[in-house]
C-alpha positions as CSV (number, residue, x, y, z in Angstrom):
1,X,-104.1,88.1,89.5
2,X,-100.4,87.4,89.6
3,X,-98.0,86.8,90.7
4,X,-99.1,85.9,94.3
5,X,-97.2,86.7,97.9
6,X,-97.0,84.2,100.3
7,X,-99.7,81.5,98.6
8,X,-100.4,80.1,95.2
9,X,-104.4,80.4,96.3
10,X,-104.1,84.1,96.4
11,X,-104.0,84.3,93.1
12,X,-107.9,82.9,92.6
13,X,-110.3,85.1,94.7
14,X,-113.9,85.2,94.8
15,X,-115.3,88.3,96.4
16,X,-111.8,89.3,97.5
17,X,-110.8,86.2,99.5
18,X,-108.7,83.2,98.2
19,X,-110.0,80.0,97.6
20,X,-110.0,77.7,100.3
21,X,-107.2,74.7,100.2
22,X,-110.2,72.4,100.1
23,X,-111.3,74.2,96.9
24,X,-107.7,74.9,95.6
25,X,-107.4,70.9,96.4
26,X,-110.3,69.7,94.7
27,X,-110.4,72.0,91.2
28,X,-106.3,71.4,90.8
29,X,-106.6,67.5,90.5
30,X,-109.9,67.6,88.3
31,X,-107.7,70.0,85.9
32,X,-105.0,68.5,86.2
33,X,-106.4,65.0,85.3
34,X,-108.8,66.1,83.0
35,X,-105.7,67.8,81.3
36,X,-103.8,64.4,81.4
37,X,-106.3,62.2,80.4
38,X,-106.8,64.5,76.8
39,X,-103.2,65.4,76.2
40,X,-102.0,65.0,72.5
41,X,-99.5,61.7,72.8
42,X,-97.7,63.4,70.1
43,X,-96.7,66.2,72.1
44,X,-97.4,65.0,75.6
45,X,-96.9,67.9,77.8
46,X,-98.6,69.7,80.5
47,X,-99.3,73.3,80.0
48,X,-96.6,75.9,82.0
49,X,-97.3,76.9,85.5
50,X,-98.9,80.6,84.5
51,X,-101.3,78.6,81.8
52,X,-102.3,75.8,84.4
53,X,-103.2,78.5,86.6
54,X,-105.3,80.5,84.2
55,X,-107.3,77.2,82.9
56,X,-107.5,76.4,86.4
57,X,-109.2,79.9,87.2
58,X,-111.7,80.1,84.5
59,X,-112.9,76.6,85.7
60,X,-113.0,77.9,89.4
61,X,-115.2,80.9,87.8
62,X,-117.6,79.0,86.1
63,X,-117.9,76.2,88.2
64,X,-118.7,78.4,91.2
65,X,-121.1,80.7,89.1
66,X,-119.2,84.3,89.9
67,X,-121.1,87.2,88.6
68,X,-117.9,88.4,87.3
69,X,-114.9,88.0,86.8
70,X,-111.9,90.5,87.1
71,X,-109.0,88.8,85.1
72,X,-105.2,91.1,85.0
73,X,-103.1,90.0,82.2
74,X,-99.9,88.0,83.2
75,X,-97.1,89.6,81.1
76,X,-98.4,91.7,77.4
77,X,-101.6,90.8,76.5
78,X,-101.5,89.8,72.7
79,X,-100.2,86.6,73.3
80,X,-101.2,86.5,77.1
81,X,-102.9,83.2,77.7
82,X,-105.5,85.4,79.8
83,X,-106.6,86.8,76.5
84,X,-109.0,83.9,75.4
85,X,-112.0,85.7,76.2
86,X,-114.0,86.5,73.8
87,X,-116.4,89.0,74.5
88,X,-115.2,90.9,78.3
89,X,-117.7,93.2,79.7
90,X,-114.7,96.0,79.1
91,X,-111.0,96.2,79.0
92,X,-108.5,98.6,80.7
93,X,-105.0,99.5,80.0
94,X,-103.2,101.1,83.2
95,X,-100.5,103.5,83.4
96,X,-97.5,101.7,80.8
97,X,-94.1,101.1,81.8
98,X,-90.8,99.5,80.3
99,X,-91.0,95.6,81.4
100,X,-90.3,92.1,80.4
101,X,-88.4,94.0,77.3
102,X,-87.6,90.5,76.1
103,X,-90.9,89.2,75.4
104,X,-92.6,92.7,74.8
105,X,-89.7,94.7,73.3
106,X,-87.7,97.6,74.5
107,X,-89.7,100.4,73.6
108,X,-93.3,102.1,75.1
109,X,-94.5,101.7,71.4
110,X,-93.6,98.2,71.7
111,X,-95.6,97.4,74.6
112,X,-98.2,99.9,73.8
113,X,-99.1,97.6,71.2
114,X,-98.4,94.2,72.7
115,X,-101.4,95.6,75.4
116,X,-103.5,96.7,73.2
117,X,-104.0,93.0,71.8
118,X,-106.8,93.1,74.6
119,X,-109.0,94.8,72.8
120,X,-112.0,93.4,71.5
121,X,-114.7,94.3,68.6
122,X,-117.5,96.7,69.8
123,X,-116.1,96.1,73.7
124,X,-115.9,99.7,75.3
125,X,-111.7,100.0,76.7
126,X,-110.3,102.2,78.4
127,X,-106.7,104.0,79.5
128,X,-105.4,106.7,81.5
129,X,-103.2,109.3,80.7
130,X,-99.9,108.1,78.6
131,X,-97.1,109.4,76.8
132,X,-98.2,110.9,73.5
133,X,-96.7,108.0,70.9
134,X,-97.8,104.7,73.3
135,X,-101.3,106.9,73.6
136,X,-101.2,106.7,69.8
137,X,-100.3,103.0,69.4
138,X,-103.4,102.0,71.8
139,X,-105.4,104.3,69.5
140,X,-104.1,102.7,66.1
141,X,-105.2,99.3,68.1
142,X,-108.4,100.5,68.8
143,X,-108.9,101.1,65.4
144,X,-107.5,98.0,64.1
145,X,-110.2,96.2,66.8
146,X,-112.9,98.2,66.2
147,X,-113.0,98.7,69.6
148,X,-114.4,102.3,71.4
149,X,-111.5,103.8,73.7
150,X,-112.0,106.3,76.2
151,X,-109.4,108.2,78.1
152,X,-110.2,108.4,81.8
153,X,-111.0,111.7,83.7
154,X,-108.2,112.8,86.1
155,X,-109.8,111.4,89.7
156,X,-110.3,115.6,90.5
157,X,-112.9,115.6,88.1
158,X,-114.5,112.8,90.3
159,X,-114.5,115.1,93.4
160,X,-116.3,118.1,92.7
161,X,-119.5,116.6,93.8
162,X,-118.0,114.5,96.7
163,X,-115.2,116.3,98.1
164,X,-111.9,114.9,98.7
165,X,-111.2,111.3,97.8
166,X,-109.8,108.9,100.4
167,X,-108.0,106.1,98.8
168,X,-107.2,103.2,100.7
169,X,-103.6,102.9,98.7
170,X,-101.0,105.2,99.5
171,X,-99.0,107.2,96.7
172,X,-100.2,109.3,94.0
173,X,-99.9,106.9,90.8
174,X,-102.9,105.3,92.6
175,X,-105.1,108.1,91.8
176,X,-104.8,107.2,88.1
177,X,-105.6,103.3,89.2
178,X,-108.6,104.1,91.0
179,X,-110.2,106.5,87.8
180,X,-109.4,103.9,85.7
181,X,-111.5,101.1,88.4
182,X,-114.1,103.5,88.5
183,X,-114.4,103.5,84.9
184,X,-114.5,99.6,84.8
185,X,-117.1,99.7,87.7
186,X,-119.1,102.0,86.1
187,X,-119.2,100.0,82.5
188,X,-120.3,96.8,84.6
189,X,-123.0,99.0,86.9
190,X,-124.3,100.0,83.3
191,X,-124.7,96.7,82.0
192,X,-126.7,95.4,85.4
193,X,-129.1,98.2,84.7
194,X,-128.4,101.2,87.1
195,X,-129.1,104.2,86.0
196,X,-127.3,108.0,86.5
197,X,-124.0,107.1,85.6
198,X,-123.0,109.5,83.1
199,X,-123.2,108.4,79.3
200,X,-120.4,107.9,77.3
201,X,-120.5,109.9,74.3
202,X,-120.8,108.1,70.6
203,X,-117.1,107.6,69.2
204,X,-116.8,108.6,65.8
205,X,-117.0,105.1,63.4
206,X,-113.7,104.1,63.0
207,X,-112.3,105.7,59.9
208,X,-112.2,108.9,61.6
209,X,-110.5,107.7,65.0
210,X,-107.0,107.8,63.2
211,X,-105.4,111.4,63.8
212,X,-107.8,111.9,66.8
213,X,-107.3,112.6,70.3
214,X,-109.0,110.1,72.3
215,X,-112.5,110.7,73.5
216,X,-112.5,111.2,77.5
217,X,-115.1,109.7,79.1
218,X,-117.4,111.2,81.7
219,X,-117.0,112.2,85.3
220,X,-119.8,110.9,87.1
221,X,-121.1,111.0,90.6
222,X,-119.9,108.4,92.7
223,X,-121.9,106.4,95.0
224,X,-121.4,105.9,98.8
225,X,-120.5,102.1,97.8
226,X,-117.9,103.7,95.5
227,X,-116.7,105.8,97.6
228,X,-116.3,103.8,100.5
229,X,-114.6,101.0,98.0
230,X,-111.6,103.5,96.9
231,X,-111.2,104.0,100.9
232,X,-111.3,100.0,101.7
233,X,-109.0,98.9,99.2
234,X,-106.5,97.0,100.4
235,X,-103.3,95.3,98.5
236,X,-100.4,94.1,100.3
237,X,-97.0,94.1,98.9
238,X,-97.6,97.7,97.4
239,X,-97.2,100.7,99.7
240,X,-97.5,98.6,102.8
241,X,-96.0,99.9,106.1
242,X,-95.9,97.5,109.0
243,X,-94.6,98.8,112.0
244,X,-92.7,96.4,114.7
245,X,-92.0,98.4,117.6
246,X,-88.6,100.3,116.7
247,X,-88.2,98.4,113.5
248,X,-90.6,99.7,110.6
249,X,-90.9,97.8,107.4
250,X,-92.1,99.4,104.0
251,X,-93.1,97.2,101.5
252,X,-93.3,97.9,98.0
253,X,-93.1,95.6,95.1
254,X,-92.0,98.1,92.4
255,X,-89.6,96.9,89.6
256,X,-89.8,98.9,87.0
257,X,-88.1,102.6,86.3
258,X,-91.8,104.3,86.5
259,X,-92.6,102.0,89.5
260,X,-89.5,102.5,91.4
261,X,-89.8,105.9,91.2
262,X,-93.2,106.1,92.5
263,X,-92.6,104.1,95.2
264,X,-89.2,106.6,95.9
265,X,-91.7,109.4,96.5
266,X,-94.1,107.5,98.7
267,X,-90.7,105.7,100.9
268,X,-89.7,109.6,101.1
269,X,-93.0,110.7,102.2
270,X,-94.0,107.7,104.6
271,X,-90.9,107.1,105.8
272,X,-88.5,110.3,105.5
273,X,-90.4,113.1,106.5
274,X,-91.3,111.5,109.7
275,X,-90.1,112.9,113.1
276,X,-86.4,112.1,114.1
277,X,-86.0,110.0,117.3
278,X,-85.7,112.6,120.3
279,X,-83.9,109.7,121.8
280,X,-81.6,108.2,119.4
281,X,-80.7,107.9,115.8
282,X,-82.7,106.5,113.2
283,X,-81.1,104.1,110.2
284,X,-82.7,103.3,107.3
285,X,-82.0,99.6,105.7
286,X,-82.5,99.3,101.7
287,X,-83.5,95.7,101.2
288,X,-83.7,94.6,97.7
289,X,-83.6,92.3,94.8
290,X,-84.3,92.0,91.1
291,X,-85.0,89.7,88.7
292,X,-85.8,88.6,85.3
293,X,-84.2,90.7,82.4
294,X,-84.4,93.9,84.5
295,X,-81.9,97.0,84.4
296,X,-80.9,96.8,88.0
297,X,-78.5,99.6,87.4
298,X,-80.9,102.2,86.4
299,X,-83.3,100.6,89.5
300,X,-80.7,101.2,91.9
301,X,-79.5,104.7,90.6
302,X,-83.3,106.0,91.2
303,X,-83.3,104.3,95.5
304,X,-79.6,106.6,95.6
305,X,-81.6,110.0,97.2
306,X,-82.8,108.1,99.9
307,X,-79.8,108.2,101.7
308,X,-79.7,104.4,103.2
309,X,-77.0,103.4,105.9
310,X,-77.1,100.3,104.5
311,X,-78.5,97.9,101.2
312,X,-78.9,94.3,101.5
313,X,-79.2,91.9,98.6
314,X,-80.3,88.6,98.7
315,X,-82.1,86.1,96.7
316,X,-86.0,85.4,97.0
317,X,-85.5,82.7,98.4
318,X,-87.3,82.5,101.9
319,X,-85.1,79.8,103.4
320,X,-81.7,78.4,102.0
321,X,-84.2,75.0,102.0
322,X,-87.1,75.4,100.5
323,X,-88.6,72.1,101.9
324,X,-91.0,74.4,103.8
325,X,-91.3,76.7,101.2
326,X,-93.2,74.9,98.3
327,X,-95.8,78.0,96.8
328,X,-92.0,80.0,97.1
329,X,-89.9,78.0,95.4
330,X,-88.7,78.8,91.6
331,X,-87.4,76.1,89.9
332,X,-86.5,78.2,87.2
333,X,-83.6,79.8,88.9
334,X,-80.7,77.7,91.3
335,X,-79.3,79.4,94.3
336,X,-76.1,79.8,92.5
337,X,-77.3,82.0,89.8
338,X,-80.2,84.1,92.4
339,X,-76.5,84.5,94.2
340,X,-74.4,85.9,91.7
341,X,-77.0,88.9,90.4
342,X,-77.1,89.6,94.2
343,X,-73.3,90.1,94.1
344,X,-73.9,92.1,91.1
345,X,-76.0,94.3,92.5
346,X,-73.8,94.9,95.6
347,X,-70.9,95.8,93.3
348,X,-73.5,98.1,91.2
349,X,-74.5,99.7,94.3
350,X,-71.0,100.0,95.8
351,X,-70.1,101.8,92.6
352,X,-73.3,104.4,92.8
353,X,-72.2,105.4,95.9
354,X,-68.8,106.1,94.6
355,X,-70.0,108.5,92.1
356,X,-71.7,110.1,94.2
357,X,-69.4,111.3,96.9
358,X,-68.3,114.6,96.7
359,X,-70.6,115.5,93.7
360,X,-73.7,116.0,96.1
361,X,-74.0,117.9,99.5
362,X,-75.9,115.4,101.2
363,X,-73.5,112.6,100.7
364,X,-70.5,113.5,102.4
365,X,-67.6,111.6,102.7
366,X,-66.9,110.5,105.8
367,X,-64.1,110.5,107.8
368,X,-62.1,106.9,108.4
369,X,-61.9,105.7,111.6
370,X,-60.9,102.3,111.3
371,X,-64.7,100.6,111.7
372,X,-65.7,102.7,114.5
373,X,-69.3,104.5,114.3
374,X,-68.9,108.9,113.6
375,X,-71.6,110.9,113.2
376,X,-72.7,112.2,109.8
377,X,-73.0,115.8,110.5
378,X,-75.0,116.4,107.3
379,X,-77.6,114.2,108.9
380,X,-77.7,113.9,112.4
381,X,-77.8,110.3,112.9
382,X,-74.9,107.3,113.4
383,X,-73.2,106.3,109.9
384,X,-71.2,103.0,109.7
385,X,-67.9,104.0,108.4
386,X,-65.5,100.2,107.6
387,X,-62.1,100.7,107.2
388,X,-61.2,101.6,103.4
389,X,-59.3,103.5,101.3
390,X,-62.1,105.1,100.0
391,X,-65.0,104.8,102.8
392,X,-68.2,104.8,101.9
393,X,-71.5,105.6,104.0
394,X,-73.1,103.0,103.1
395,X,-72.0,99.6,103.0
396,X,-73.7,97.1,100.9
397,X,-74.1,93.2,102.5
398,X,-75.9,89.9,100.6
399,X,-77.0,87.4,102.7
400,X,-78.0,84.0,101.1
401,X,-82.0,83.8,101.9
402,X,-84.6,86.5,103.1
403,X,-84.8,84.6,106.1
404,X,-81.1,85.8,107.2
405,X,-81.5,88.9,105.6
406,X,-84.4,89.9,107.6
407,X,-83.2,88.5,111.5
408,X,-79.6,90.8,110.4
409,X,-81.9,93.6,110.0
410,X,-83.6,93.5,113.1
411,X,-80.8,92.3,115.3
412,X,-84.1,90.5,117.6
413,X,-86.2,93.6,118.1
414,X,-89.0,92.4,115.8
415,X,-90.8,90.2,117.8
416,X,-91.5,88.1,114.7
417,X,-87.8,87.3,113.9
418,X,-85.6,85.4,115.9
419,X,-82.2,87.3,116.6
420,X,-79.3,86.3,114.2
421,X,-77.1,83.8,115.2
422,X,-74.2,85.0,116.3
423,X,-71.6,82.1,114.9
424,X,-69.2,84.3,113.2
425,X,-71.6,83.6,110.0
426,X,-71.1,87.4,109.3
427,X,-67.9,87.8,108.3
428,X,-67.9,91.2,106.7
429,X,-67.0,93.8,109.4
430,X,-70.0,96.1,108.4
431,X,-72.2,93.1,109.3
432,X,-70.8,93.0,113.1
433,X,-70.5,96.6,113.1
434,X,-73.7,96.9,111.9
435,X,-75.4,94.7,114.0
436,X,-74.5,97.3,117.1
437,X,-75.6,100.3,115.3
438,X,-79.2,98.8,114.2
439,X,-79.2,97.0,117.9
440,X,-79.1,100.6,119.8
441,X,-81.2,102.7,116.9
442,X,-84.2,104.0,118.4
443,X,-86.0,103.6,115.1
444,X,-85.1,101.0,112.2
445,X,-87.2,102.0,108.9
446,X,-86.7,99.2,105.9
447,X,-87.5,99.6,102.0
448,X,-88.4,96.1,100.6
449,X,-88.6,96.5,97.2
450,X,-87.6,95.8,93.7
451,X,-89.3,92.0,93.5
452,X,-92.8,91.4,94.2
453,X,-91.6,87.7,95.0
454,X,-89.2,89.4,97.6
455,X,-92.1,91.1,98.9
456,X,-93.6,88.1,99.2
457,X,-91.1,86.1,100.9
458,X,-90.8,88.8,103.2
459,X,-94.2,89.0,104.3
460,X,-94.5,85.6,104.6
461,X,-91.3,86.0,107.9
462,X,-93.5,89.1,109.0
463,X,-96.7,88.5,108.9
464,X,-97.2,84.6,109.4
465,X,-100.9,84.9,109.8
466,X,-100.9,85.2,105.7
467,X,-99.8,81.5,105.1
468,X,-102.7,80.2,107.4
């Protein structure tokens, strides 16, 4: 899987752990030289970081003699180096969304059909619910393949025999992600023999596909391993929640539209329709960052509703050195540039709020009291209000690394952050206004989110454990 968190290993797992460094140590230099020692002199280069990884991992497979192997597609799947395998077991295609629009194009259609390059001759695939013209492109695909695709049951139709289903990962596009594993599971179970399943019915031969909706596949009833599975599952980076005493950090790497918005309605009912402090007030931080060839804007627009007292934008880098930071570091982007799209996004933010004062109730505009801290009567908790001529309620800072980012956040009440120095390093007056509002909150609640790679560098500050 890819891309990984806080280490490169994570990325090859067999039966859900990473490989050890000894292992990670020992197949990367026998690839690596093997790949050296054969190289065309011609054209004498290595392959690309995602490719070395993905020959690495097929080696790791096989040489370790896994029972099978789950592979997910880096970025498409036509012309995905993942997509050398011949003959899979069975294919899926989750829930689409608009990404990577420069290598996949800027439609669903598009990338409807860029995935369906997956499929494979007389290799059953499946999909969940889509849009109706992306449904139609997979179809057309299918066709082309001669490959049988089945729609997957809603996870309801799962439940009748079982009762309710307890999934281990919060938010309800996952519901759609476990039929879909289910489906998978089941196609494998079948193959090993076990009986009881549910059959999938014959698809018509090909010719008649076209035009067709596509055949949904069986409900079936689930197992107590299978059950008991959908409950265990465990993925960090997406709908995580670690709580630090007063400061509470949701982690979700979401960066697309569909994604975002998802992870909007979990934030809001994780984090939002908790009980108010008796106590105190409660703030609530936006941390984010985007990258690649992503709308920001239209990311942004759809984190608005949450009503954050503040956003903070900073690069992915962990550190402003990465000489402790080696599975982190991107040489593909310099500080300078990772810089200036946060400074983007501070001005894109800045200027979302501005539309939105006066247009919506729950956005009032506050009243300007040179810097000092007024309540927000629409709310009921402290709002930071800097001397402007048009004050906003939310100011927006960017910090240069995570790692600063994060200790301005938690002003030293996360007992895994050192405080933030207090240097004058902050010059922007909502930072050392801030810093006393977030100090005397009785609860801090934090959205990380727009860059699984921010995610990642955040987890690695809060949960140091993971790069053991």
């Amino acid at each position: 899987s890819s891309p990984h968190l806080v280490q490169v290993r994570e990325r090859i797992r067999i039966n859900g752990q990473p490989i050890s460094k000894d292992l990670f140590n020992k197949y990367f230099w026998l690839v690596y030289n093997r790949l050296e020692e054969t190289k065309d002199p011609a054209c004498a280069s290595m392959p690309a970081y995602f490719r070395f990884l993905t020959i690495m991992a097929f080696h790791v497979f096989l040489q370790e003699k896994v029972d099978l192997a789950v592979v997910e597609v880096g970025i498409g799947g036509t012309y995905d180096c993942t997509n050398i395998i011949r003959a899979p077991v069975v294919c899926g295609v989750s829930s689409l969304g608009i990404d990577h629009t420069s290598i996949l194009g800027d439609t669903m259609e598009k990338i409807a059909w860029q995935k369906g390059g997956i499929f494979k001759p007389g290799v059953p695939a499946f999909t969940v619910a889509q849009p109706e013209r992306p449904l139609e492109v997979l179809r057309e695909r299918a066709q082309e393949r001669k490959c049988p695709l089945y729609l997957c049951p809603e996870l309801d139709d799962f439940e009748e025999g079982c009762g309710a289903l307890e999934l281990g990962l919060a938010g309800a596009h996952q519901r759609s992600n476990a039929a879909l594993a289910l489906q998978l599971a089941r196609t494998w179970l079948q193959r090993r023999g076990c009986q009881g399943l549910g059959e999938l019915k014959e698809v018509p031969p090909s010719t008649e596909l076209l035009g067709r909706p596509v055949p949904l596949a069986p409900a079936f009833q689930l197992n107590d391993a299978m059950i008991q599975g959908l409950r265990d599952t465990e993925w960090l980076g997406r709908t995580q929640v670690l709580s630090h005493g007063p400061v509470t950090w949701y982690l979700d790497g979401a960066h697309t539209t569909s994604s975002i918005q998802a992870c909007v309605r979990w934030f809001r009912q994780a984090a939002l329709n908790q009980d108010k402090p008796h106590d105190g007030s409660e703030v609530r931080v936006l941390l984010f960052n985007a990258t690649g060839d992503r709308d920001t804007a239209a990311l942004l627009k759809l984190l608005v509703p949450c009503h954050f007292d503040y956003a903070v934008f900073c690069p992915n880098f962990t550190e402003v050195s990465a000489a402790n930071n080696a599975d982190q570091q991107n040489f593909n982007v310099t500080l300078e540039n990772a810089l200036t799209r946060c400074l983007e996004n501070q001005r894109t933010w800045t200027r979302l709020l501005e539309e939105k004062v006066g247009q919506d109730p729950w956005l009032p505009s506050p009243l300007r009291v040179g810097g000092l801290l007024q309540p927000a009567p629409a709310r009921g908790s402290l709002l930071l209000v800097p001397p402007a001529p048009r004050p906003l309620n939310s100011p927006a800072l960017v910090f240069p690394c995570l790692a600063q980012a994060l200790r301005w956040v938690a002003q030293g009440r996360d007992p895994q952050l050192a405080a933030p120095v207090a240097s004058g390093a902050h010059s922007h007056p909502a930072a050392s206004s801030g810093a006393v509002l977030l100090r005397e909150a009785a609860a801090v609640r934090v959205l990380v989110t727009g860059s699984l790679h921010l995610v990642g560098g955040a987890l690695r500050l809060l949960d140091p454990a993971l790069s053991q």
